[in-house]
N, C-alpha and C positions, 0 to 999 in steps of 0.2 A: 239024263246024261247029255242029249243033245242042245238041249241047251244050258247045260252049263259051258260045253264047248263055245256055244254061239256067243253067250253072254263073255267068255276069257277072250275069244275074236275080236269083240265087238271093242272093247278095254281096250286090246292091242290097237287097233284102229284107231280110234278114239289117240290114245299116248303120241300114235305116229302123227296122227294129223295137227296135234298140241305142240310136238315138236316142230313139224315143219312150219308151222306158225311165228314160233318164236326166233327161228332160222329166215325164214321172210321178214321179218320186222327188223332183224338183225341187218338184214342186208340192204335194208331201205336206208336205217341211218346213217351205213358207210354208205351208201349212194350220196345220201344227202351232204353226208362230212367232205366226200372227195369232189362234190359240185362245188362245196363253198372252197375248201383249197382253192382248186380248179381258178376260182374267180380271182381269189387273191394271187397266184403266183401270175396271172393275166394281166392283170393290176400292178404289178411290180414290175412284169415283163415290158409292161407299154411307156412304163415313169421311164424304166431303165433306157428304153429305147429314146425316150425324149430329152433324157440327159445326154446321152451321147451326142444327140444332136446339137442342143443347148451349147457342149462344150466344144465342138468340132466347129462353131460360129464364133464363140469365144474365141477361140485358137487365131482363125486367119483375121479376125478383129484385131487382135493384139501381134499379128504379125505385119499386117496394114503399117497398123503405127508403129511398129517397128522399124519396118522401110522407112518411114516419111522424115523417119530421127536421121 
């Protein structure tokens, strides 16, 4: 009798630590997904940032020659 109890534990056991496995793995690849986001929205953060700049030199460029008309 006592070990059939052991052996239905051991199962239980056994399922729980199956599961949390699959739960860890899980949580690795959205680690991994919200790193690579992460990069890209950094990556678009930084263009964005350079455009602004870009156009903000544009601007008093064409305000220059503006005046000089």
């Amino acid at each position: 009798m006592e070990i059939i109890v052991m052996d239905s534990d051991t199962r239980k056991i056994q399922n729980k630590k199956s599961t949390l496995e699959m739960e860890i793995r899980k949580l690795r690849m959205d680690q991994e997904r919200m790193r690579i986001e992460m990069e890209n929205k950094k990556k678009e953060y930084d263009t964005l940032g350079y455009q602004i700049i870009k156009n903000e030199e544009d601007m008093k460029r064409l305000k220059k020659k503006i005046n000089l008309l």
